[in-house]
N, C-alpha and C positions, 0 to 999 in steps of 0.2 A: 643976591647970589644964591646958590642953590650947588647940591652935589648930593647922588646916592649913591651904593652898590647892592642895586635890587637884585641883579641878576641870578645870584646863586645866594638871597637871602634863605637862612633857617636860624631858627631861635635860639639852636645850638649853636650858629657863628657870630650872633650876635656883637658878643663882645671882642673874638677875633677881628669883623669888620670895624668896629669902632676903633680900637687899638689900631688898625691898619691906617684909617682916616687921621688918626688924630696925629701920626706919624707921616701923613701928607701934607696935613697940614702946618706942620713944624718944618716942612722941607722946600713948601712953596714959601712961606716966609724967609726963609734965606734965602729965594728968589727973590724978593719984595714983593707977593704975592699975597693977597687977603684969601680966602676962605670961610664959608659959614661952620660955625662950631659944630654942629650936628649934621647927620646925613638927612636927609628926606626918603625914609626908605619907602614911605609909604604912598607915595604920591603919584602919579598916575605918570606912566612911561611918557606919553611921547610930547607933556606938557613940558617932562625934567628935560629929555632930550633935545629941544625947541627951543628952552628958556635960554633967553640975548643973552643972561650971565649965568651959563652955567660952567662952573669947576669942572666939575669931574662927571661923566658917569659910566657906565657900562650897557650897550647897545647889541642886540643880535646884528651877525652880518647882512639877513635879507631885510632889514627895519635899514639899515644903515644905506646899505646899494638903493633900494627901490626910492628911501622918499628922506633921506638926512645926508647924503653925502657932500651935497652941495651945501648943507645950512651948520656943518658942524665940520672942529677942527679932529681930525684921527691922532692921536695921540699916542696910539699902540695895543700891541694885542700880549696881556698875558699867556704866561706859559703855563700851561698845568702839567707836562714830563708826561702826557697821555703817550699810551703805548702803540704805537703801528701808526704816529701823527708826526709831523716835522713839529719843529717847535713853532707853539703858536697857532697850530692847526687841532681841529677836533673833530671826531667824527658821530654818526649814531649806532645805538643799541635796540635796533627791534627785536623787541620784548615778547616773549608769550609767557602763557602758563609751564611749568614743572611741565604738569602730565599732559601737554599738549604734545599726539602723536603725532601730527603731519610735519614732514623736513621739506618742503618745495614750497617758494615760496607762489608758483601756481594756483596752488591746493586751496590759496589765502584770497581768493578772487573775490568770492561772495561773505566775507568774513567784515565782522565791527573794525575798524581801524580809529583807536582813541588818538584825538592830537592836541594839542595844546591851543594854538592859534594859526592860521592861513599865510600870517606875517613870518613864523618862526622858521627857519633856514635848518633846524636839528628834527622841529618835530613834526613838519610838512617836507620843505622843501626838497631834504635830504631824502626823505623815502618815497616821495614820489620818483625822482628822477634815479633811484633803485628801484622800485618797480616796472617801471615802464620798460625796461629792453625785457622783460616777462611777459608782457602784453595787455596788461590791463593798469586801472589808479581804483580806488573804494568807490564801489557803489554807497557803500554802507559806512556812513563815520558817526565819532561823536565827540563833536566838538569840548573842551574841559576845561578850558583858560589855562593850565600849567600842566608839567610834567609830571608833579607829583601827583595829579590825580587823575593823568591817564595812566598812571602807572597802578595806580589803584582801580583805575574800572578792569585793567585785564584780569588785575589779582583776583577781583572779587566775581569776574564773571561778565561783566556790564559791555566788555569789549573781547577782542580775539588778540589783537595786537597792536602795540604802540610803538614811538619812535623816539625814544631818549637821547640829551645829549650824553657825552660819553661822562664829565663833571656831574650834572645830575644823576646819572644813575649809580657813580660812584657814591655818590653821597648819601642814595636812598639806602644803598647796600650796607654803608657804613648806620644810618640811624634809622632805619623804617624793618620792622620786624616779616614785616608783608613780603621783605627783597627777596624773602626764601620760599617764596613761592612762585617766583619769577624765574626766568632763564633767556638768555641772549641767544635767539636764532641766528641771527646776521647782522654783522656790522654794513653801516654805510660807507660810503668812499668820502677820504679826509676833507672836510674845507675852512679855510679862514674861521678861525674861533671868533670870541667874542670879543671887538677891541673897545679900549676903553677911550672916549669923546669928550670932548669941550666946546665953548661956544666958538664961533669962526674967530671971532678978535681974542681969543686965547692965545699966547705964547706957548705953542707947542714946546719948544725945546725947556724952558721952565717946567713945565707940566710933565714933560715924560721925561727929563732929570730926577723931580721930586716923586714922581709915582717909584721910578727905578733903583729910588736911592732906600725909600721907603719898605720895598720887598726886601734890600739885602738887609735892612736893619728890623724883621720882623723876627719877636721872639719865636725859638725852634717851636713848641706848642702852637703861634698862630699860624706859621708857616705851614704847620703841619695841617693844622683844619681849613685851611683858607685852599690850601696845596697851589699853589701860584708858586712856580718856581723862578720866575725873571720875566721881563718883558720884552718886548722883542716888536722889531719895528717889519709888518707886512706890505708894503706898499696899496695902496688904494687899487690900485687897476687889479688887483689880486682877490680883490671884492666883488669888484664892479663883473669880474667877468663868469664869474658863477651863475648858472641859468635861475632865473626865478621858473615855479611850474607852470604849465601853461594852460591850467583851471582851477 
């Protein structure tokens, strides 16, 4: 068995995510449900997302549509109460500098675009398919493996602009001192957040009983860093129908 919640790991939620789990898994047991005592935070995504017995994890929506829909049960999409989203829904944050003058995002043709990964649905997918009715996608990227550190090449200079999801960059806001050198150009248009998966022979209705049962009984302090306000069931075809980019 196996389960993480890599997605919106930091070191300051640590203990909030384990509190969370450990409260999962006192809830799937009153399912008759086993779980592994610890998470796997550290463990290489799409081995956890893959693995025959996995509990629990947390999957971007273009990882999930292009190449796990068929191999994993959907179990539900957290809510984080983001502003100008349906519940359950999330959007992006492209990011510039403070004293970046230029307001069109035209003007951004020939400029660095920092992103995290090809596969990520907040920090490719989303601004490509916002740029293109503009006329052009980056000549010029620089690939980063995560958010946190295309958020840091804009700051420091290394890039022009990134594409945050909206939970991450709340959260850099709240613990990275760099956020204030940052400033949100434009947001992206809303989609399917990040839902939480199991393996296909999981009991979805156990599993998203005990995850939901779990959010209302999280103390206010975890609640509060974790910011999951409920979960919330999106339908699959609500995935599936979001364009991946088409380079």
């Amino acid at each position: 068995m196996i389960a993480n919640l890599m997605m919106y790991a930091r070191p300051e939620l640590e203990a909030a995510h384990n509190n969370f789990w450990q409260l999962i898994r006192k809830n799937l047991a009153l399912h008759g449900k086993k779980s592994p005592e610890t998470l796997s935070q550290s463990a290489e995504e799409f081995e956890v997302w893959r693995h025959p017995n996995l509990v629990l994890s947390q999957t971007c929506g273009m990882p999930y549509r292009k190449f796990l829909h068929q191999q994993v049960t959907l179990v539900g999409t957290p809510d984080y109460g983001l502003d100008h989203c349906a519940p359950g829904y999330y959007r992006s944050a492209l990011v510039v500098r403070q004293n970046e003058t230029r307001t069109s995002l035209e003007n951004f043709s020939e400029s660095t675009f920092a992103y995290n990964q090809k596969i990520s649905q907040s920090g490719y997918a989303a601004p490509y398919w916002h740029f293109k009715p503009h006329g052009f996608w980056f000549k010029n990227t620089l690939h980063t493996n995560q958010h946190l550190a295309s958020a840091k090449a804009v700051a420091e200079g290394h890039a022009d602009i990134a594409s945050l999801d909206a939970v991450t960059w709340r959260l850099i806001q709240r613990f990275e001192g760099f956020s204030e050198q940052l400033r949100v150009l434009e947001w992206t248009a809303p989609t399917p957040g990040l839902p939480y998966i199991a393996a296909l022979s999981a009991d979805k209705a156990a599993t998203a009983s005990a995850v939901s049962t779990s959010i209302a009984e999280l103390k206010p302090q975890d609640r509060s860093d974790l910011g999951i306000a409920n979960l919330v069931q999106i339908p699959a075809e609500e995935y599936l129908a979001v364009a991946n980019p088409e380079e």
